[in-house]
C-alpha positions as MATLAB code, in Angstrom:
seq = 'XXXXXXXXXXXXXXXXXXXXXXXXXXXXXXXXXXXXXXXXXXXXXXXXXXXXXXXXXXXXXXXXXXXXXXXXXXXXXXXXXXXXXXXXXXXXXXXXXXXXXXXXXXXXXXXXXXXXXXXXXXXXXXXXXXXXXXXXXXXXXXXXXXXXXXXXXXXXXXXXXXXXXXXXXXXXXXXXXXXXXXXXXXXXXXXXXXXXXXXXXXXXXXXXXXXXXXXXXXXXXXXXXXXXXXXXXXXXXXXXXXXXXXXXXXXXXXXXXXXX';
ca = [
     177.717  -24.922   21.366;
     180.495  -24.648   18.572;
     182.900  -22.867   20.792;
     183.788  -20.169   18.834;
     186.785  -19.210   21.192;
     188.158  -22.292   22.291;
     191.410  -22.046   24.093;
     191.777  -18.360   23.847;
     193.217  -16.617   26.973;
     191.041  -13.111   27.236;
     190.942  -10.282   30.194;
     187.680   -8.037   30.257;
     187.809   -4.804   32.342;
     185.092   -3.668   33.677;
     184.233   -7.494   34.322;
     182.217   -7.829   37.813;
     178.780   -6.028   36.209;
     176.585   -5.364   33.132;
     177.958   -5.498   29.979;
     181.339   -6.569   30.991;
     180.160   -9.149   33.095;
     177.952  -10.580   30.331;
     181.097  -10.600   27.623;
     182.455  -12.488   29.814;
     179.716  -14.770   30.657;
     179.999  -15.665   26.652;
     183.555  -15.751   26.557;
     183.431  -18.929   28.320;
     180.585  -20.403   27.151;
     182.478  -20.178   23.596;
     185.433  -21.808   25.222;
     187.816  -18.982   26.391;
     189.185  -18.500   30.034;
     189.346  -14.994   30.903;
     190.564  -12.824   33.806;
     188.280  -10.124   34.899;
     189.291   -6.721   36.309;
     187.235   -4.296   38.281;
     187.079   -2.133   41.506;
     184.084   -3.929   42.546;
     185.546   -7.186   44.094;
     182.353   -8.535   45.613;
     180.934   -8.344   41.893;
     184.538  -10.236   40.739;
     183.981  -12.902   43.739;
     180.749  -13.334   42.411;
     181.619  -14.017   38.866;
     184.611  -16.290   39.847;
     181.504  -18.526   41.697;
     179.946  -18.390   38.343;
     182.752  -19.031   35.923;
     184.685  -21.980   38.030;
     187.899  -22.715   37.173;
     187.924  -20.574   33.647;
     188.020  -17.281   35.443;
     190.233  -15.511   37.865;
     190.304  -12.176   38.805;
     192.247   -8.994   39.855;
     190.664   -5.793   41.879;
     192.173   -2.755   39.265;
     191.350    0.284   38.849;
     191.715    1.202   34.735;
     193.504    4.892   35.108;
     196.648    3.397   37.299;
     198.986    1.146   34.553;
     200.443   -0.834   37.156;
     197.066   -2.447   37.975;
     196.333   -2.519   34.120;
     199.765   -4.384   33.749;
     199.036   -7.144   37.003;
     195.684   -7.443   35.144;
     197.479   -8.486   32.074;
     200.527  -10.352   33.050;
     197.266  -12.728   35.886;
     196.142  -13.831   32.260;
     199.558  -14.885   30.847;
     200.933  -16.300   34.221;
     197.767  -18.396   34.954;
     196.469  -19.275   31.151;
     199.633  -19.291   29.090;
     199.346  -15.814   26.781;
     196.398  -13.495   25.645;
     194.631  -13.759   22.913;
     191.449  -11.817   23.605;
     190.693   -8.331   25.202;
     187.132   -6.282   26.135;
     187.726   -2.888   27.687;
     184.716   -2.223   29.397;
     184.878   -0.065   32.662;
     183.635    3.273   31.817;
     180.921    5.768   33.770;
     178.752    8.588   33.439;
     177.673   11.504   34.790;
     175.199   14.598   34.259;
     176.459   18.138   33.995;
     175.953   21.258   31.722;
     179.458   21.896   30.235;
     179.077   25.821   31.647;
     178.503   24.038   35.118;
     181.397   21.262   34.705;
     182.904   20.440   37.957;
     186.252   19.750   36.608;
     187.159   16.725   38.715;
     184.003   14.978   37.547;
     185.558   15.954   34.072;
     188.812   14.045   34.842;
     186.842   11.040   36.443;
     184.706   10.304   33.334;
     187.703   10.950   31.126;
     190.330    9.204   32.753;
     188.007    6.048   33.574;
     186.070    5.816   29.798;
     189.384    7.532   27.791;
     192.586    6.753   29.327;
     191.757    3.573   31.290;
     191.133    2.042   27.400;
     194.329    3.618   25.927;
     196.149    1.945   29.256;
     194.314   -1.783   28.975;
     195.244   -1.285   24.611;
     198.629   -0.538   25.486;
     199.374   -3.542   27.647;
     197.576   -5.871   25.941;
     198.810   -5.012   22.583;
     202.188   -5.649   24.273;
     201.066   -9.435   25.509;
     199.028   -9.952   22.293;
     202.502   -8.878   20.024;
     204.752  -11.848   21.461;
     202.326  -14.251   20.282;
     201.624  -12.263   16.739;
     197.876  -12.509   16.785;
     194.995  -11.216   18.882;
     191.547   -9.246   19.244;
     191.416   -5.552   21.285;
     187.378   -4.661   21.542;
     186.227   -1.529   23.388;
     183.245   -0.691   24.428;
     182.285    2.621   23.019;
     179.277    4.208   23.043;
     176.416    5.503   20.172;
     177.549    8.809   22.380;
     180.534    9.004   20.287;
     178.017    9.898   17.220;
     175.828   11.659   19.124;
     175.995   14.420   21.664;
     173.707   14.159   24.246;
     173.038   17.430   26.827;
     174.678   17.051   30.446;
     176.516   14.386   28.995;
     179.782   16.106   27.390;
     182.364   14.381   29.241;
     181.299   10.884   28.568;
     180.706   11.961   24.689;
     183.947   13.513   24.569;
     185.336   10.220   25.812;
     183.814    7.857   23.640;
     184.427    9.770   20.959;
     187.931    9.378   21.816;
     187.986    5.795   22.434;
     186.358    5.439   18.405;
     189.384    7.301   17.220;
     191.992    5.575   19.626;
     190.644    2.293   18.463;
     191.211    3.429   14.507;
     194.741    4.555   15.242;
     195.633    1.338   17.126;
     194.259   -0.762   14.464;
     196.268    0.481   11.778;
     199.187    0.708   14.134;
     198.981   -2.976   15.542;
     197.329   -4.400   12.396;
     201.146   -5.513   11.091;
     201.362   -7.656   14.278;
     198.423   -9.565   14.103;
     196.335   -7.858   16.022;
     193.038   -6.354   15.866;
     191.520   -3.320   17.267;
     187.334   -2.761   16.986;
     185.098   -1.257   18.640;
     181.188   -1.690   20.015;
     179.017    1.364   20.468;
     176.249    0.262   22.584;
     172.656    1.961   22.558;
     170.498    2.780   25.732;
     171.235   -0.860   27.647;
     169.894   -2.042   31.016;
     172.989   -2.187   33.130;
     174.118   -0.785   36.656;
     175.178    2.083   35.003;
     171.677    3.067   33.432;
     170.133    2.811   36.457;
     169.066    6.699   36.829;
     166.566    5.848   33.725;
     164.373    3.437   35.453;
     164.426    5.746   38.892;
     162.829    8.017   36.581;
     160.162    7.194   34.530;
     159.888    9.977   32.638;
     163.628    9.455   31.507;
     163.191    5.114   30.846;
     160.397    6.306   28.105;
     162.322    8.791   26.418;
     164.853    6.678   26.170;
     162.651    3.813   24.683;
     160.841    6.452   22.209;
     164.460    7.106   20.697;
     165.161    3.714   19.474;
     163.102    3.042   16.569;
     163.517   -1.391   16.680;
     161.194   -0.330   19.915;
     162.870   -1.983   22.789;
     165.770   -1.170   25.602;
     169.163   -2.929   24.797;
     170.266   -5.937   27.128;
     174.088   -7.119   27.673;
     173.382  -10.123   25.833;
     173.045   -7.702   22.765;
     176.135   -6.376   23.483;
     177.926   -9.504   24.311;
     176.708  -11.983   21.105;
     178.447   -8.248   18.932;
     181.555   -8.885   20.945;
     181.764  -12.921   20.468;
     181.339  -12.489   16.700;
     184.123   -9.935   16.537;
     186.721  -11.731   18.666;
     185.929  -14.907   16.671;
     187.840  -15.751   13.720;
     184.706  -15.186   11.852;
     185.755  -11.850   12.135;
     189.106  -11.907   11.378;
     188.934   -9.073    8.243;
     187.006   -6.724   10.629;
     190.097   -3.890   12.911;
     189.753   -0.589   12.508;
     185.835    0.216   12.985;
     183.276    0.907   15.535;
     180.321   -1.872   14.965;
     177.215    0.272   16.658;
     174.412   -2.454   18.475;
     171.959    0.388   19.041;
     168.205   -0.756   17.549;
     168.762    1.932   14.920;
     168.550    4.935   18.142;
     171.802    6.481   16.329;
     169.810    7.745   13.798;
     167.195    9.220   15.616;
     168.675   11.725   17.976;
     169.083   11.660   22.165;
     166.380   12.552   24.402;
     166.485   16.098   25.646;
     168.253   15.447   29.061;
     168.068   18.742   29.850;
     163.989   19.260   30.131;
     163.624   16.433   31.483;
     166.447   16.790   34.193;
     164.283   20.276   34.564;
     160.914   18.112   35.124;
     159.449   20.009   31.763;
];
C-alpha cells in the first residue's frame, strides 16, 4: 500500500462504530496513528485490539469542550502533534417538527452541530502550531435535502456544510484545511431502523439511482483521498458520496412511518 498518510498524527470522533470506525480503520492502513473518541468505550477497546500500537483512545462525549480538548491534547502528548481530523459522532432521530420534543431537538443539534464546531475549534488550535493540517466532517446528503421527521438532523448538517465553509476560509491562511463528506443512505449502527423495517431498507434503496446501499468503506476511501496531499487544493466544500440519491429526492418517511 503507498501509504498515503504516513506519519500523520489524526483523532476521529465518533471512532468506536460505522463510519468513524472505518476512517479510521484506513487511516492506519495509509500510515497514520490516530486517537479515537467516543462514548461507547467497549466499541473504543475494541478498535484499540484492532489497531495495536497506532491507536489510543479517550471515552468523550462531543458537546462538553473539555473532553473535546483531552481528546486533542491524547494525540499531541502520545504522537507528537496533529495533522489529521474526522468529526464523525452525530445521531438521528424521527419527529414531525409540530410534534418536536425539544430536548430531542437539543440532543441531535448539540451532538451533529456543536460537537463539530467544538472538535474544529480545538483541532484548528493543535493543527495552527504546526501550520498545516486537514479538518473533515462528516455531513450528510440531509444538508441538501430535507427529509420528513427528520428536521433536526437536516437542520444540523446543514449547519455543519456552512461551518465547514466559514472555517475553511478562516483557517485556510494557516495551513489548514476544512472539507466536508455528505454521506448517502450507509449501513451503519445508526441506520439500523431501515433494515428493522423492510418497507423503509427498499425505499431507501429505490432512491439511489447507482442501485445499491452505501458501506463505510465508501465513506472512508472519500475521506483518505481528501486528507491526503493529493488533495491539498480541495478546503472549503462538501464532497457528497451518495450513488447519485441527492438528486433524486428522500423517501416519504412520513407514510411509511404511518404503514401507508
Amino acid at each position: 500500500m503507498a501509504e498515503r498518510l504516513s506519519g500523520r498524527v489524526g483523532v476521529v470522533t465518533g471512532g468506536a462504530s460505522g463510519i468513524g470506525a472505518e476512517c479510521a480503520r484506513r487511516f492506519v492502513a495509509e500510515g497514520a496513528r490516530v486517537v479515537l473518541g467516543d462514548l461507547d468505550q467497549a466499541g473504543l477497546q475494541g478498535m484499540k485490539k484492532e489497531l495495536g500500537d497506532a491507536a489510543a483512545y479517550e471515552v468523550i462525549d462531543v458537546r462538553n469542550d473539555d473532553d473535546v480538548a483531552r481528546l486533542v491534547d491524547r494525540a499531541v502528548s502520545e504522537f507528537g502533534g496533529l495533522d489529521l481530523a474526522l468529526n464523525a459522532a452525530g445521531l438521528g432521530t424521527y419527529s414531525p417538527v409540530h410534534q418536536h420534543p425539544t430536548e430531542q431537538w437539543d440532543l441531535v443539534v448539540d451532538v451533529c452541530l456543536k460537537g463539530v464546531f467544538l472538535a474544529t475549534r480545538q483541532e484548528a488550535q493543535a493543527m495552527a502550531t504546526g501550520g498545516r493540517g486537514v479538518i473533515i466532517n462528516i455531513a450528510s446528503i440531509n444538508a441538501v435535502v430535507p427529509s420528513e421527521g427528520m428536521s433536526a438532523y437536516c437542520t444540523a448538517k446543514a449547519g455543519v456544510t456552512m461551518l465547514t465553509r466559514c472555517a475553511s476560509i478562516e483557517l485556510g491562511p494557516m495551513g489548514v484545511r476544512v472539507v466536508a463528506i455528505g454521506p448517502g443512505f450507509v449501513e451503519t449502527p445508526l441506520t439500523e431502523f431501515a433494515r428493522a423495517a423492510p418497507a423503509v431498507h427498499d425505499a431507501y434503496l429505490s432512491s439511489i439511482p447507482l442501485g445499491r446501499i452505501g458501506r463505510p468503506g465508501d465513506i472512508a476511501d472519500a475521506a483518505v483521498f481528501l486528507a491526503s496531499d493529493e488533495a491539498s487544493w480541495v478546503s472549503g466544500t462538501t464532497f457528497y458520496v451518495d450513488g447519485a440519491e441527492s438528486n433524486k429526492g428522500y423517501p416519504e418517511l412520513g407514510r411509511l412511518v404511518a404503514g401507508g
